[in-house]
C-alpha positions as CSV (number, residue, x, y, z in Angstrom):
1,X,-55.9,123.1,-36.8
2,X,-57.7,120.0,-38.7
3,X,-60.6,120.4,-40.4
4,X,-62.5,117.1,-41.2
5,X,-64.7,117.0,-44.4
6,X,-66.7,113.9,-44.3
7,X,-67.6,113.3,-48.0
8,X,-69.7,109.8,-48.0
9,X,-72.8,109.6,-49.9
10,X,-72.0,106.3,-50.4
11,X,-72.4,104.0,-47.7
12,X,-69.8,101.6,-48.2
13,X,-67.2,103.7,-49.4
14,X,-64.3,104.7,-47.3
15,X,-63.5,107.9,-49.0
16,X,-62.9,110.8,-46.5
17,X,-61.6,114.5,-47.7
18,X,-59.0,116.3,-44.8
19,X,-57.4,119.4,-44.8
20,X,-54.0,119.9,-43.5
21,X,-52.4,123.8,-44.1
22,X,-55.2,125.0,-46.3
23,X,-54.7,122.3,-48.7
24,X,-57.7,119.3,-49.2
25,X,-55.9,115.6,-49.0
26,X,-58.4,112.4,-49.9
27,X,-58.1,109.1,-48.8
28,X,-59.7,105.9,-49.5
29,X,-58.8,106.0,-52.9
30,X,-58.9,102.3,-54.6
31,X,-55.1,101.3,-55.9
32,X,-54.9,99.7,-58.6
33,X,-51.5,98.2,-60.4
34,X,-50.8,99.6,-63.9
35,X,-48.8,97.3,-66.2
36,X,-48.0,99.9,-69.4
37,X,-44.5,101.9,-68.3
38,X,-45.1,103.8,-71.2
39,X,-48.9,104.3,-71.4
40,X,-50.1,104.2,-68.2
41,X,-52.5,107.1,-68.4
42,X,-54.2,105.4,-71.6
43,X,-54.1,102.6,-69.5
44,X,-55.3,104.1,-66.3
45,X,-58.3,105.7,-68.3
46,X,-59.4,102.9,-69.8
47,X,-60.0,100.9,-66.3
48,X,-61.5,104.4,-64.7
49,X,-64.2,104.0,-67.8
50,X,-65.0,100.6,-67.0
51,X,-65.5,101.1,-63.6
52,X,-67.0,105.1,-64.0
53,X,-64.2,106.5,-61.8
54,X,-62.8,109.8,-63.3
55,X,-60.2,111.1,-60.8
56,X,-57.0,109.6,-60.3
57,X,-53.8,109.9,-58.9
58,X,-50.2,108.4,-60.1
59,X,-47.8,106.5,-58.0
60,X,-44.8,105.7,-59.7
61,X,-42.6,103.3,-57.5
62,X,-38.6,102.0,-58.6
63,X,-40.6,98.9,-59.7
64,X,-44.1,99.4,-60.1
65,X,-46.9,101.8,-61.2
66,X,-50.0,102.5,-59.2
67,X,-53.2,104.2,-60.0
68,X,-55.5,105.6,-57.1
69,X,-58.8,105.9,-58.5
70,X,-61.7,107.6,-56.9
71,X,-65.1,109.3,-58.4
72,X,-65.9,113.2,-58.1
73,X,-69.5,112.5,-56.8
74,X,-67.7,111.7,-53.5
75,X,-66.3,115.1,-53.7
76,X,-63.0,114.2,-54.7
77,X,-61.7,117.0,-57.6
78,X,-58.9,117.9,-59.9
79,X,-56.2,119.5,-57.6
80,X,-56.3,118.1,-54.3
81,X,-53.9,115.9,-53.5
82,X,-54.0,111.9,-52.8
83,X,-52.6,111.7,-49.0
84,X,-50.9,108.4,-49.4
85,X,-49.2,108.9,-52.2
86,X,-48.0,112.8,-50.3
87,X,-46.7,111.0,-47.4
88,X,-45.3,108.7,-49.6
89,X,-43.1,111.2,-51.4
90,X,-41.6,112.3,-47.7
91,X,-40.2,109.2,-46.7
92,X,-37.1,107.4,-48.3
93,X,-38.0,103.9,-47.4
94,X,-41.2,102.0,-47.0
95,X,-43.6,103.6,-44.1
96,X,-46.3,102.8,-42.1
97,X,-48.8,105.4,-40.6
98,X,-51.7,105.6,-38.2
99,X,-52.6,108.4,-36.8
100,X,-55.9,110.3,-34.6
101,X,-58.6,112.2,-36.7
102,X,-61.5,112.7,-34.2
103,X,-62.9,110.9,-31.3
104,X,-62.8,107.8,-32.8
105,X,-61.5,108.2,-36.1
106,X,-58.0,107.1,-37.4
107,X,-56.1,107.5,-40.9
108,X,-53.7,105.0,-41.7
109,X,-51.5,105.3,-45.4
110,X,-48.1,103.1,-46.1
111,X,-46.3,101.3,-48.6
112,X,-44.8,98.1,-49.3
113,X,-41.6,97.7,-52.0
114,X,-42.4,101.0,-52.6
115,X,-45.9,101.2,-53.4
116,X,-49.2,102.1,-51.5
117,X,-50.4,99.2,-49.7
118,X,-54.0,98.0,-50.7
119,X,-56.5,98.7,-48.5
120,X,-53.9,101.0,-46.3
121,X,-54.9,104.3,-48.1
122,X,-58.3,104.8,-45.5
123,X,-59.7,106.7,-42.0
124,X,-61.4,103.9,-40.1
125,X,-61.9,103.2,-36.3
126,X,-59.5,102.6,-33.6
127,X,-60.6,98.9,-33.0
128,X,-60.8,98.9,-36.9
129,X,-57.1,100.2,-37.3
130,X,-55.4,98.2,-34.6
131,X,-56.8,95.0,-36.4
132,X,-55.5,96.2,-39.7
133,X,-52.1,97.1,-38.1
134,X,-51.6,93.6,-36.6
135,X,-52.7,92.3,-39.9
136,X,-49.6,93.7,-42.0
137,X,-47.4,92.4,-38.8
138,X,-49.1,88.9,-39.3
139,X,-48.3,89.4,-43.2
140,X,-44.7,90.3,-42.6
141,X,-45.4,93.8,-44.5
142,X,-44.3,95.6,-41.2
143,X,-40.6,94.1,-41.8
144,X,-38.2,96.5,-42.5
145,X,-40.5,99.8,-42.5
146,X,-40.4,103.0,-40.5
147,X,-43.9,102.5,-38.5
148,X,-45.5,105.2,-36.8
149,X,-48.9,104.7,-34.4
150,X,-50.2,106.2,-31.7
151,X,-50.3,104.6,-27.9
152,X,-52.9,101.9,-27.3
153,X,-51.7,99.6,-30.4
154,X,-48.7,97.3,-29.1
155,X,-46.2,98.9,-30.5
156,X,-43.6,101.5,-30.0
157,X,-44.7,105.1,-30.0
158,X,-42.6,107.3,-32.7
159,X,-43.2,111.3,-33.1
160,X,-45.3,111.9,-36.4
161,X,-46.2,115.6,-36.8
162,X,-49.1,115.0,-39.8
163,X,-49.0,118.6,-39.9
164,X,-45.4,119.1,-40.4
165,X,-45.0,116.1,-43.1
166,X,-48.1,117.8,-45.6
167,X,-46.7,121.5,-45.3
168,X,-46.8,123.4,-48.0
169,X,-43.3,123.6,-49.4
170,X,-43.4,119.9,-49.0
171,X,-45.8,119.1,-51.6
172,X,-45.7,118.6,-55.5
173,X,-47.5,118.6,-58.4
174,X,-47.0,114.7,-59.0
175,X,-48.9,114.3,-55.8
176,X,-52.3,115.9,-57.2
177,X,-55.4,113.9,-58.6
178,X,-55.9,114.6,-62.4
179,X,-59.0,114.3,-64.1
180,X,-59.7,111.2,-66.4
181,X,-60.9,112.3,-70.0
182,X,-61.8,109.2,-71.9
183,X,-59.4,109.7,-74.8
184,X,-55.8,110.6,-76.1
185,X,-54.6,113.3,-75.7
186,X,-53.2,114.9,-78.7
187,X,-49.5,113.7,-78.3
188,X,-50.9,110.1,-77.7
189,X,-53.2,110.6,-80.6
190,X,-50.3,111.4,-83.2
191,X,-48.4,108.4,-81.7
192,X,-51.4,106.4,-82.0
193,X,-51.6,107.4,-85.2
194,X,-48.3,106.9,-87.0
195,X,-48.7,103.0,-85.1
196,X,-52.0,102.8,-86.6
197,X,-50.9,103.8,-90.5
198,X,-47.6,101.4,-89.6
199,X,-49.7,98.5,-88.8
200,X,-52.5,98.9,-91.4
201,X,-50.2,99.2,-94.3
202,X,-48.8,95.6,-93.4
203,X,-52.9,94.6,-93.1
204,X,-52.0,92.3,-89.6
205,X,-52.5,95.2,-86.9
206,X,-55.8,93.4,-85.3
207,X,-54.3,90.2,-85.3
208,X,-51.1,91.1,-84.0
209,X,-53.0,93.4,-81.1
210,X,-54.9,90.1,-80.2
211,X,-51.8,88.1,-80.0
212,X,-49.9,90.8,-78.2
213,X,-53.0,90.7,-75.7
214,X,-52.5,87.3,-75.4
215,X,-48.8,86.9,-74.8
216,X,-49.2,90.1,-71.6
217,X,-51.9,87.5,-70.6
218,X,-49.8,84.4,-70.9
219,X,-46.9,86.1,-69.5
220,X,-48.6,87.4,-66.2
221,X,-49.6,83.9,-65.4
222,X,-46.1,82.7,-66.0
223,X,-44.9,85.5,-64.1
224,X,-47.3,84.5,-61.0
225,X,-46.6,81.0,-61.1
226,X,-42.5,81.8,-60.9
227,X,-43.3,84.0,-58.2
228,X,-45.4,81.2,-55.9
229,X,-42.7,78.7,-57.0
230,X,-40.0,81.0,-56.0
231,X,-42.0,81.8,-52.3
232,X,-42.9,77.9,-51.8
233,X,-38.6,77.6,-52.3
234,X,-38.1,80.1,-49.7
235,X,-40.6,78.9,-47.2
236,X,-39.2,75.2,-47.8
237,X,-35.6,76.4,-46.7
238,X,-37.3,77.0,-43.0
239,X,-40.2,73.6,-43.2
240,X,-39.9,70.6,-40.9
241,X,-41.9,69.3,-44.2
242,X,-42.0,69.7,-47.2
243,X,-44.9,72.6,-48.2
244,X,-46.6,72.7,-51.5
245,X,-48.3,75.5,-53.6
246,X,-51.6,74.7,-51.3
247,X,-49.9,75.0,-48.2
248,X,-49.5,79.1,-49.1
249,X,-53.1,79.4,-49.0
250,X,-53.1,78.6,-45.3
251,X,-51.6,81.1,-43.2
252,X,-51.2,78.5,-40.0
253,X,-48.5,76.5,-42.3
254,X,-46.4,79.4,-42.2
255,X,-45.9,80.1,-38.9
256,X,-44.0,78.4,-36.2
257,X,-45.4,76.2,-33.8
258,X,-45.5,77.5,-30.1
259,X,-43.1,74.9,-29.1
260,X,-40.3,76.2,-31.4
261,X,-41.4,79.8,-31.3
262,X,-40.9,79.5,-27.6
263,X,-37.8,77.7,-27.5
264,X,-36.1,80.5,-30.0
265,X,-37.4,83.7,-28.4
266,X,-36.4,82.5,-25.4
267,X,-32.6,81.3,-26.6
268,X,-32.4,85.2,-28.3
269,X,-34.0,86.5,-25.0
270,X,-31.2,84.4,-22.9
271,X,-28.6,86.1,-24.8
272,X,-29.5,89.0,-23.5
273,X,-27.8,91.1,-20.7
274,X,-29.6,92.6,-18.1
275,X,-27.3,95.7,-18.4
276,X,-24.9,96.7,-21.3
277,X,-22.8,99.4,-20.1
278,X,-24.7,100.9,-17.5
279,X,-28.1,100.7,-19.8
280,X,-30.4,98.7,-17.8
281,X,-32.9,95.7,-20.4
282,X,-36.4,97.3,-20.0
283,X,-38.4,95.7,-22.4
284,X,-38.7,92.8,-25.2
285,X,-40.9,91.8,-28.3
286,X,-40.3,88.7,-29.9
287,X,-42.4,88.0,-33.6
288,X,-40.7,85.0,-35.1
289,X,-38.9,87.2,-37.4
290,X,-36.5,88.6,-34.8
291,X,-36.2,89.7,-31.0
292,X,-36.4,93.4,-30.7
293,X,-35.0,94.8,-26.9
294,X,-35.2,97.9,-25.2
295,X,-32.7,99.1,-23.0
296,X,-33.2,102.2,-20.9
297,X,-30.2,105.0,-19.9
298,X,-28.9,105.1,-16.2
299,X,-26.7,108.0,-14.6
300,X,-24.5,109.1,-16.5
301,X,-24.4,106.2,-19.0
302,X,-23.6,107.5,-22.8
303,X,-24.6,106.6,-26.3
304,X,-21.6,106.2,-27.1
305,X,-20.4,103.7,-24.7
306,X,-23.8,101.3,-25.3
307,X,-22.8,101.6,-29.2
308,X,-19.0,99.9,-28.4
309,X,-20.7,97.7,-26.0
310,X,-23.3,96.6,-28.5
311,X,-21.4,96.3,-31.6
312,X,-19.8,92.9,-29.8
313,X,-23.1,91.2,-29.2
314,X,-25.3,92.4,-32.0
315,X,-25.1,92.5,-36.0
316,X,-27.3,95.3,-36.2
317,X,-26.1,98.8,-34.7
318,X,-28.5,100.1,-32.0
319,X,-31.4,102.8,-32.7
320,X,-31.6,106.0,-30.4
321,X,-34.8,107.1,-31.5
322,X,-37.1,106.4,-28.5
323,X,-37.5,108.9,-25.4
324,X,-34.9,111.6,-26.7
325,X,-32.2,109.2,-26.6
326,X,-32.4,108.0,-23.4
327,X,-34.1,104.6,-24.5
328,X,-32.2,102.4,-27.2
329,X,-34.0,99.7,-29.3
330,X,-31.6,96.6,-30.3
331,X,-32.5,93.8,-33.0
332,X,-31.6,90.1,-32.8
333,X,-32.9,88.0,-36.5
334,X,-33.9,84.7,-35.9
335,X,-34.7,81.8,-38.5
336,X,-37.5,79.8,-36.9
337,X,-38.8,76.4,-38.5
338,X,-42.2,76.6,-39.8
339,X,-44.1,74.5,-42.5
340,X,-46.7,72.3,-40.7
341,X,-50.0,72.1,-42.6
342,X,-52.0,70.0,-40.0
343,X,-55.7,69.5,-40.7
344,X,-57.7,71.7,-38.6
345,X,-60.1,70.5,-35.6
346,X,-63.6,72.2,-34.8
347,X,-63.1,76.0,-32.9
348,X,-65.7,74.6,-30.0
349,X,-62.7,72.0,-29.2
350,X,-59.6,74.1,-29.8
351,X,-61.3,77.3,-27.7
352,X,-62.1,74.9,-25.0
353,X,-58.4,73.2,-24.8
354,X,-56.7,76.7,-25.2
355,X,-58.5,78.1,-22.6
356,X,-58.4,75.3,-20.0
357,X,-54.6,75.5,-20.9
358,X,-54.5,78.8,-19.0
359,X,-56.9,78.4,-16.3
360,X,-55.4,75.6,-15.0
361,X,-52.7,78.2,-13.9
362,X,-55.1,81.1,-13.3
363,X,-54.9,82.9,-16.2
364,X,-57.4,84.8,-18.1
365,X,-57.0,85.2,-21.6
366,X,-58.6,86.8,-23.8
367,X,-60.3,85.7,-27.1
368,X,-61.5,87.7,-30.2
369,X,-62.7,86.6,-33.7
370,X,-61.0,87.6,-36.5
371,X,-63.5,88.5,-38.6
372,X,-62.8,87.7,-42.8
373,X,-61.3,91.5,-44.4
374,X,-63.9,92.7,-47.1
375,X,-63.0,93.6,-50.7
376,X,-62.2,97.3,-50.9
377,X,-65.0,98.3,-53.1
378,X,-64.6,100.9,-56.2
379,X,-65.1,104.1,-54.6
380,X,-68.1,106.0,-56.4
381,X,-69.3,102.7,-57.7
382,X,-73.0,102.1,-57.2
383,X,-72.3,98.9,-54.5
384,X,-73.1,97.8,-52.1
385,X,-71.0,97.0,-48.3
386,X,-67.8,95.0,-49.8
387,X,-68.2,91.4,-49.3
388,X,-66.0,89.5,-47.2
389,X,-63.2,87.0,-48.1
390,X,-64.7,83.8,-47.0
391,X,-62.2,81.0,-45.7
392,X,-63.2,77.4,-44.9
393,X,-62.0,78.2,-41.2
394,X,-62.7,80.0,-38.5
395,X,-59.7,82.7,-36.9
396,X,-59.5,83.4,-33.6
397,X,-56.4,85.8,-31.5
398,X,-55.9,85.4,-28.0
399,X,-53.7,86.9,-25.8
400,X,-52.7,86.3,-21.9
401,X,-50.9,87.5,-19.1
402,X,-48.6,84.9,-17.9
403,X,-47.1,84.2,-14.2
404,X,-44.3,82.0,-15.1
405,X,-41.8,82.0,-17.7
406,X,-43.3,80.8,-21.8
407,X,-40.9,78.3,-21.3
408,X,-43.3,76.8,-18.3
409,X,-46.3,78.5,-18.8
410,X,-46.6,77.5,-22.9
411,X,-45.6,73.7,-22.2
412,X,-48.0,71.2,-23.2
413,X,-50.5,74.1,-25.2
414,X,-52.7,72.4,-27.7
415,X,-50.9,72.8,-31.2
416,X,-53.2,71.9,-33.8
417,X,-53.8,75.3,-35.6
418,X,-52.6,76.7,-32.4
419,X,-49.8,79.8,-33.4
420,X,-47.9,82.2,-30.8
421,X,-47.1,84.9,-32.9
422,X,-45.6,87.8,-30.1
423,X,-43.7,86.8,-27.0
424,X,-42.9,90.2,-24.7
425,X,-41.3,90.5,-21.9
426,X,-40.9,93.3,-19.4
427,X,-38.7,94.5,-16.7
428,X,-40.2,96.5,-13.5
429,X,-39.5,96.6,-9.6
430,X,-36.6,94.1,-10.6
431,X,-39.9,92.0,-11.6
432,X,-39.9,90.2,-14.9
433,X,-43.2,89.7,-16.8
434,X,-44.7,88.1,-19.5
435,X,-47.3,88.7,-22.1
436,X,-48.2,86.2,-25.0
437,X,-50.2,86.9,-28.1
438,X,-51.0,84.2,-30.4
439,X,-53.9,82.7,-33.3
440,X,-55.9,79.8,-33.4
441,X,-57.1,78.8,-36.6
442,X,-60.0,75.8,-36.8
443,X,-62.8,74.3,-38.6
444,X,-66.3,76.4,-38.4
445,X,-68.2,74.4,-35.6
């Protein structure tokens, strides 16, 4: 049985306290990167005192350190444990979770590289969730990770006993918040110590503090550039034009245009057989990033004989993991153009073009704003409701049922800022379908 513990004198904060097997878990903690291998709990105290946050908890990833700071007026206390950083210890690989709290309440925790993703440590709403969900697929964080949700969010449903993951015997010590006290200990304070005689009997120690200060400083900017100059390289390998460092600020020049996206989902999708020994296609999602299919078992059909069958038309061996084996997912990669940094037109014009595009078939999409994702605030901080990231443009999704294929039905869509970013296709009554999910990014009217 869960028991909820709703912790929130602070309006804008998003800390919530649950309970799992007897033992109290908080999320909503505020993740912040550590850069001191060696001293990261001097390091991690001196930010909590800056910001009066005095419980923390340590994620140590293969390539980074995290701190997860939080403040005890919330309720949060030496002892419990941080729930991202617990589920984080159960999986090998990179996760991502969501899963139901109450009526209308959802958790979500995950990691990327590693190491909890910012602003994924939190209970929020359903509509609240989904959005943040899609937003990691949009991001390309959802690559390559185990991803569990529940049904109602797009996405394959995977078993995730919450329960189960947080027993007990599952959970250690390294898990647990500790208590910030705002000095060395007494082993940091010798070594402090012995550093502090070494440097003053040379007379430079300030000086050489300040220009050690300054080379971290210099260094993390070099280390940022290199790694914009190394992402703009990797996105140029895939442009139709040549992108520069501005071009990564706009998440439209990234993307594939509908006309490409179409015509490569629906190459992969071609490729596909309608049965591969005796499994019959069900299902398809296609992302840019690759074409995922669902097959679904007939008769007496094995896993065994799909696996043979498969290995000679796809690189990537076959995952029984849907429906107690009796469903199999199958992955096609696909390298799809991208790089066109158009200049944006007003939303009035692009809404109105989009949506005459579909009801000249009779179709009714539907459109949402994407609303700007606030700043995670400090939790226990005395702030007020986190401020949105403003962008000079507007974001829309849509999404529509189609009657005829993309191929036919996508032809002539408006383009400018225009992005399908999920093509699916299903199987039923010997029936194909089609569903398309895209964005449309434009100028504020």
């Amino acid at each position: 049985m869960i028991e909820n513990d709703l912790t929130k004198p602070d309006p804008a904060s998003w800390v919530r306290i649950l309970s799992y097997n007897g033992r109290k878990f908080v999320t909503g903690l505020y993740w912040h990167p550590l850069s001191s291998p060696r001293q990261y709990m001097k390091e991690a105290r001196a930010y909590g005192k800056k910001q009066r946050l005095d419980i923390v908890a340590i994620r140590e990833a293969p390539t980074k350190i995290q701190a997860g700071f939080v403040s005890k007026k919330l309720g949060a206390v030496k002892g419990m444990y941080s729930m991202a950083t617990a589920l984080a210890g159960q999986f090998d690989s990179d996760f991502v979770a969501c899963w139901k709290i109450d009526e209308d309440s959802y958790a979500i925790a995950g990691t990327s590289e590693g190491a909890i993703i910012p602003g994924g440590d939190m209970v929020t709403t359903m509509a609240d969730a989904k959005q943040r969900i899609l937003g990691l697929q949009n991001r390309g964080l959802l690559k390559n990770v185990q991803l569990f949700v529940p049904e109602g969010f797009g996405f394959d449903v995977r078993p995730f006993n919450i329960e189960e993951l947080l027993a007990p015997n599952r959970l250690r010590n390294e898990y647990k918040l500790r208590q910030l006290t705002f000095g060395l200990s007494r082993k940091e304070l010798a070594s402090a110590g012995v550093l502090a005689g070494a440097i003053f009997s040379v007379g430079i120690g300030y000086h050489l503090w300040q220009a050690h200060l300054q080379d971290i400083a210099r260094q993390a900017a070099i280390a940022e550039r290199q790694r914009l100059e190394a992402e703009l390289a990797s996105k140029n390998t895939q442009a139709k034009s040549p992108m520069d460092l501005n071009s990564l600020r706009h998440p439209w020049a990234s993307l594939p245009d509908t006309r490409d996206m179409v015509m490569a989902c629906s190459k992969a999708e071609r490729a596909l057989p309608l049965s591969i020994a005796g499994w019959q296609f069900k299902s398809s999602k296609c992302d840019g990033q690759a074409l995922a299919a669902v097959y679904e078992r007939l008769e007496n059909s094995t896993p065994k004989q799909f696996s043979e069958a498969a290995t000679l038309l796809f690189e990537d061996a076959p995952a029984f993991v849907i429906d107690k084996g009796n469903t199999v997912g199958v992955r096609v990669a696909l390298k799809i153009a991208i790089g066109r940094d158009e200049e944006l037109p007003s939303s009035e014009l692009m809404l109105k073009e989009v949506a005459s595009h579909f009801y000249q078939q009779g179709i009714q999409p539907q459109f949402a704003l994407v609303e700007d994702e606030p700043v995670q605030s400090l939790p226990g901080n005395d702030q007020k409701a986190p401020q949105p990231v403003t962008h000079p443009w507007k974001k829309y999704s849509f999404s529509a049922k189609l009657k005829l294929s993309p191929a036919f039905a996508l032809e002539g869509m408006p383009d400018a800022g225009v992005r399908t970013t999920l093509i699916e296709t299903t199987l039923e009554n010997s029936q194909l379908g089609w569903t398309v999910a895209g964005d449309i990014y434009a100028k504020p009217d």
